[in-house]
N, C-alpha and C positions, 0 to 999 in steps of 0.2 A: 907855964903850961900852954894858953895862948898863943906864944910862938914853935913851940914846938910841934903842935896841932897846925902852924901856917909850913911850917918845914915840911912836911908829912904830903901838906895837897901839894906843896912845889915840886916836893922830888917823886909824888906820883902823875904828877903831869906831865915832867920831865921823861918817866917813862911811857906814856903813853905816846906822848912826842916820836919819841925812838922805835918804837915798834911800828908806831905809821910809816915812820920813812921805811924801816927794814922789807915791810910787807910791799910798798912802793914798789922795791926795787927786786921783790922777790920776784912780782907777779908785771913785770914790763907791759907796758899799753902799748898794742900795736898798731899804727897808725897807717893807713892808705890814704894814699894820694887824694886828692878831690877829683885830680884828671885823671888816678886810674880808676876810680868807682865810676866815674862816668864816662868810660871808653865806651866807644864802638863796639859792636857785636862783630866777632872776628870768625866767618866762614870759611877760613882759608882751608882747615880741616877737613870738612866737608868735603868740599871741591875737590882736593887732592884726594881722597878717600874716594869718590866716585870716579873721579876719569881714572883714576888707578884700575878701578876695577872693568872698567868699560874695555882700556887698554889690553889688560888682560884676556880678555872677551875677544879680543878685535887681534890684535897681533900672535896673541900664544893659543888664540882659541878654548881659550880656559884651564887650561892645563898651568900647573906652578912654573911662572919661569925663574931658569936660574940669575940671580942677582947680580952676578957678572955680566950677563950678558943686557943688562938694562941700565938706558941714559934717560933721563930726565932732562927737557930744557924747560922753565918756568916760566912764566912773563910775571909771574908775582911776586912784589917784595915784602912780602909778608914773615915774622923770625917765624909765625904758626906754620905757614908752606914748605918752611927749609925743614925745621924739624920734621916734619912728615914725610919729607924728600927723603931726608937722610934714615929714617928708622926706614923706611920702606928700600932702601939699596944698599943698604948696612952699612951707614957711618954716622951712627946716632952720637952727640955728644953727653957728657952729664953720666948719672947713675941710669940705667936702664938695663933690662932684663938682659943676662949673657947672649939669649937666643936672639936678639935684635942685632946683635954686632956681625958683623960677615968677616972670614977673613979674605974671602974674593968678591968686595963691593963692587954695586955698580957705580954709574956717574952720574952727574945733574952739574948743571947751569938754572943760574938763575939772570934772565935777558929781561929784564923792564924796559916797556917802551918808553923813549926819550919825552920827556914831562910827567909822567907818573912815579910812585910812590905810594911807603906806605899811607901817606896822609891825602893821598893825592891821587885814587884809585880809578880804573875807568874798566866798561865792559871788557875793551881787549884784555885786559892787564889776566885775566880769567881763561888763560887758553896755556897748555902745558901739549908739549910733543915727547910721545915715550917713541923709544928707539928699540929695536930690536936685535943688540949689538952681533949676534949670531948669523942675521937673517940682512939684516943692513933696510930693513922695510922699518916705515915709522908710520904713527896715528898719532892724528892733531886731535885733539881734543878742546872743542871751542864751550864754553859753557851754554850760550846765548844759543847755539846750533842742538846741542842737545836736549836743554832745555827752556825750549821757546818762552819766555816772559818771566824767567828766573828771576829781572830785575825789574821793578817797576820802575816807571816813568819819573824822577827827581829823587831818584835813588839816592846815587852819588853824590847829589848836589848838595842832600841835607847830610849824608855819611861823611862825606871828606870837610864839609865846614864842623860836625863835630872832634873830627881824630884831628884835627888842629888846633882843637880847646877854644872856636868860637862857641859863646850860648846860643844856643837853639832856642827860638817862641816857642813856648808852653804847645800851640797849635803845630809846631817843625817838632818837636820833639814827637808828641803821638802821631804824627804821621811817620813819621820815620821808624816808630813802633810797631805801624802795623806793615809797614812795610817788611821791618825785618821778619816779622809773624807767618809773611808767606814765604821768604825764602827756604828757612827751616825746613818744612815737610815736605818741598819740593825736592829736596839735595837730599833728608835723612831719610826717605821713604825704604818699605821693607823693598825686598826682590821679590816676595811674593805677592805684594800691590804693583810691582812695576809691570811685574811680567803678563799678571790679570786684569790691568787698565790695557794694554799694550792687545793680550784677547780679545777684551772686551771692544777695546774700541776701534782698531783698524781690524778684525775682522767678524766677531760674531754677531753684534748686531747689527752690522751693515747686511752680513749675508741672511741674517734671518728677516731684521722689517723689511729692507728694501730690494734684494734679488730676488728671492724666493717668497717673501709677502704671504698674502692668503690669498684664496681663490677672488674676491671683490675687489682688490685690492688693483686697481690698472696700473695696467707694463709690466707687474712681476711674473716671474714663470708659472706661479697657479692659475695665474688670471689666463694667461698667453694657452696654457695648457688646456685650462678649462673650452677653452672658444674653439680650440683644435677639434678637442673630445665631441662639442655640439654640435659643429655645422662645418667640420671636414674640411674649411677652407684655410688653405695654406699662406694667407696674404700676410699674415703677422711670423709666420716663420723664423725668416731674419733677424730678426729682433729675439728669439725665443733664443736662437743660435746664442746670440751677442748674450744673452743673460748666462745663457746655460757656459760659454766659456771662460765669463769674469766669476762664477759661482764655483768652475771646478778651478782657479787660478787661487781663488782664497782659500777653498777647503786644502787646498795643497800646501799653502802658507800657515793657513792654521795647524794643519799636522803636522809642520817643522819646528814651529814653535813650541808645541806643546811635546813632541816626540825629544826635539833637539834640546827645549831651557829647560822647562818646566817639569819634566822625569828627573834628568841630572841633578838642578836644584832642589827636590822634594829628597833626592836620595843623598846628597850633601849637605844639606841642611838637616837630615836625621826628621822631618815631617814634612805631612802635607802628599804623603806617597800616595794614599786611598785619594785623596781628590785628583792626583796628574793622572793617577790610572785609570780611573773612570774618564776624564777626558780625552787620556790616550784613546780608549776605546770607543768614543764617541767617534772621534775623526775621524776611527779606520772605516765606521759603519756611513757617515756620510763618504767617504772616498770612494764606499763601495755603490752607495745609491746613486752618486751624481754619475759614475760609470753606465751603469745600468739605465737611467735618464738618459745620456748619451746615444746609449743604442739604442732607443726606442725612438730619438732625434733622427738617427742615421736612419733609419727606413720609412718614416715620413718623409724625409728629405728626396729621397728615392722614388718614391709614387705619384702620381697622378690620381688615382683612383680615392674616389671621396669617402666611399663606405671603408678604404684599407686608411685611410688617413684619420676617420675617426675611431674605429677601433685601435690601431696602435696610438692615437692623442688619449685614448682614456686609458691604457694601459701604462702609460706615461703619466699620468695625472695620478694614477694609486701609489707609482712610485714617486711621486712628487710628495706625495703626501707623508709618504714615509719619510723622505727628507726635510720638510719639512717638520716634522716631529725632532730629527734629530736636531737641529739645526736648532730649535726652540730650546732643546736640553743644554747643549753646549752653551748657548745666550744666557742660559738661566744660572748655570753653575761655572760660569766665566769667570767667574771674583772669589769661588772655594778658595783660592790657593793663598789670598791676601789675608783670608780670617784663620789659617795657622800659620804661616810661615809670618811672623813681625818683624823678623831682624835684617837686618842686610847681610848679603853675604857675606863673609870673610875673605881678606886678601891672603891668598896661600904664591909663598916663595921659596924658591931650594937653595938651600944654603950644602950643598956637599950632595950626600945622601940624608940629609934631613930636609922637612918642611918644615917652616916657619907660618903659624897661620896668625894673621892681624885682624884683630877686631876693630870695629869703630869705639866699642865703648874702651878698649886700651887705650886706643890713640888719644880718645879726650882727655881722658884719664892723666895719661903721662902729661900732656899740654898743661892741668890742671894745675899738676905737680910741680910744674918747670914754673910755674907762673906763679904758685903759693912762694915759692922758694926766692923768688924776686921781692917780695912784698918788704919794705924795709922797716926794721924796729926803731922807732925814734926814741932819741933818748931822754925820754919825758919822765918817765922814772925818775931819774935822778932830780931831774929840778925838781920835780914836784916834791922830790924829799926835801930838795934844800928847799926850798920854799917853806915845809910845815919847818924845819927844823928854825930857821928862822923867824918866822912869825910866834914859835913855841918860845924861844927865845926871850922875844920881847916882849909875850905875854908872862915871862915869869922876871923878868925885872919889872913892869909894871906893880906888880903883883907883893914882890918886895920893895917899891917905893913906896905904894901905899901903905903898908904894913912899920914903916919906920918911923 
């Protein structure tokens, strides 16, 4: 009875054996590399995603170009950059969407400069020339030029000793962290932060604190205006000239900006329409007072007479002030456009009579996909079954030697 009772735990051990290895082999462990979990942060992406889109900007004037008629030369050798090269002039390889495929692709090169690589990267290596194969005109597209300090200082130093599988100090690896931490937001930024940094900072508040100023405020046109208005003397004149013509040179700039980006992208992007049109309207209403300034310059400039010089400087001064005001509004609602537009534009290309529009978040996407799809299944499964199978094994001869 005692043995039959020892048979019983054997040949349920035996099964338990068998169902471990089955289950083993059912559910495979997938194993990543140690050098791909610890790669490099790979912006190739990015980069091509923005000068793509700058190019467009720049050579088709934003209009979808057609895919035939666009060359790509790269200086990066990055498989991230080709892939993006190729979905964007339609000759993607692998599974991807029918509408990425062209049957009139464009072209690309890919030119690394002599010593660089992918392990082996350097600021040039970040500069792509799109062509304009219709027009025969091309745009260089340097990273470093468009975006001043894209890379910090021992960037590459600590990047390329990691993508060669040297170990980084605990202290090289978090710098290298926060180093990649700026690149990010610099290259993913919306078009509606670009175009309202861009506002904001080459022209609204320059022309509000420092050309037009407040009246206390010396050298700006209130103050200059102000001294006019008081005591009629025309000695600072000049100077009022020189303010009042770099003041109508940016109100000019800023309603091309806002007239020319910032409408088009608020009504292509589908938001952000109520904020570009309220600043459209701001523009036109400074366009219209620095005019008006203007003339009220022109007939000061004209006289001699102290009492016609201070009445027309205070007549000049009220309209000052009204620009002033506006000039303050625009400052103030310079960055509306960055708190609803978040995304970046989309790349739009013709394939025929259709457009093709490319997201950024496609593009990663796909990269994601192409790169899950590399990951390799080791085949640890199996040992691991033969492993229990063997050790089950020799735990039930044990098991029956005891027993004998």
């Amino acid at each position: 009875m005692k043995k039959e009772k020892g048979w019983r735990k054997i040949r349920a051990t035996a099964v338990v054996i068998l169902l471990a290895a089955i289950l083993v082999n059912a559910f495979p462990v997938q194993v990543v590399a140690a050098e791909e979990a610890e790669a490099v942060k790979d912006f190739s992406a990015d980069f091509m995603y923005r000068a793509t889109g700058d190019a467009i900007d720049n050579l088709w004037e934003g209009e979808a170009p057609r895919r035939s008629d666009i060359k790509i030369i790269s200086k990066l050798p990055t498989p991230a950059a080709e892939q993006i090269i190729q979905v964007i002039v339609g000759q993607p390889e692998g599974a991807v969407p029918p509408e990425w495929i062209s049957e009139k692709p464009g072209k690309y090169e890919i030119n690394a400069p002599e010593g660089t690589g992918e392990k082996d990267l350097k600021a040039e290596n970040f500069e792509f020339t799109f062509v304009n194969l219709r027009s025969g005109k091309e745009y260089v597209w340097k990273a470093e030029e468009e975006i001043p300090g894209i890379f910090p200082a021992g960037y590459f130093e600590l990047r390329n000793k990691k993508a060669r599988g040297e170990t980084l100090k605990w202290y090289e690896e978090s710098r290298l962290g926060d180093m990649e931490g700026k690149i990010t937001p610099k290259l993913t930024e919306s078009i509606g932060k670009r175009l309202s940094n861009e506002l904001h900072d080459n022209y609204a508040h320059h022309l509000d604190e420092f050309i037009i100023g407040k009246v206390g405020d010396e050298g700006t046109m209130l103050y200059l205006a102000a001294g006019l208005a008081e005591t009629g003397d025309k000695g600072e004149v000049g100077t009022l000239r020189e303010k009042f013509e770099e003041a109508s040179e940016l109100i000019g700039e800023m309603h091309e900006l806002i007239h020319g980006e910032m409408v088009p992208v608020a009504e292509e992007m589908g938001k952000g329409k109520v904020e570009a049109a309220m600043l459209h309207d701001l523009a036109h209403k400074l366009m219209a007072s620095i005019y008006r300034t203007g003339g009220y310059l022109d007939e000061i400039e004209k006289t001699d007479d102290v009492e016609k010089v201070k009445e027309k400087g205070s007549e000049m001064l009220e309209e000052m002030k009204k620009l002033k005001e506006f000039s303050s509004e625009v400052h103030i609602h310079s960055t509306d456009l960055a708190t609803v537009i978040t995304e970046q534009k989309p790349l739009k290309l013709k394939d025929g009579s259709e457009t093709v529009e490319l997201k950024h978040s496609d593009l990663t996407t796909y990269l994601s996909n192409v790169k899950s799809k590399g990951t390799d299944v080791a085949p640890i499964g199996g040992a691991v079954s033969f492993v229990i199978i063997i050790v089950g094994l020799i735990a039930v001869v044990i098991v029956r030697y005891r027993r004998v």
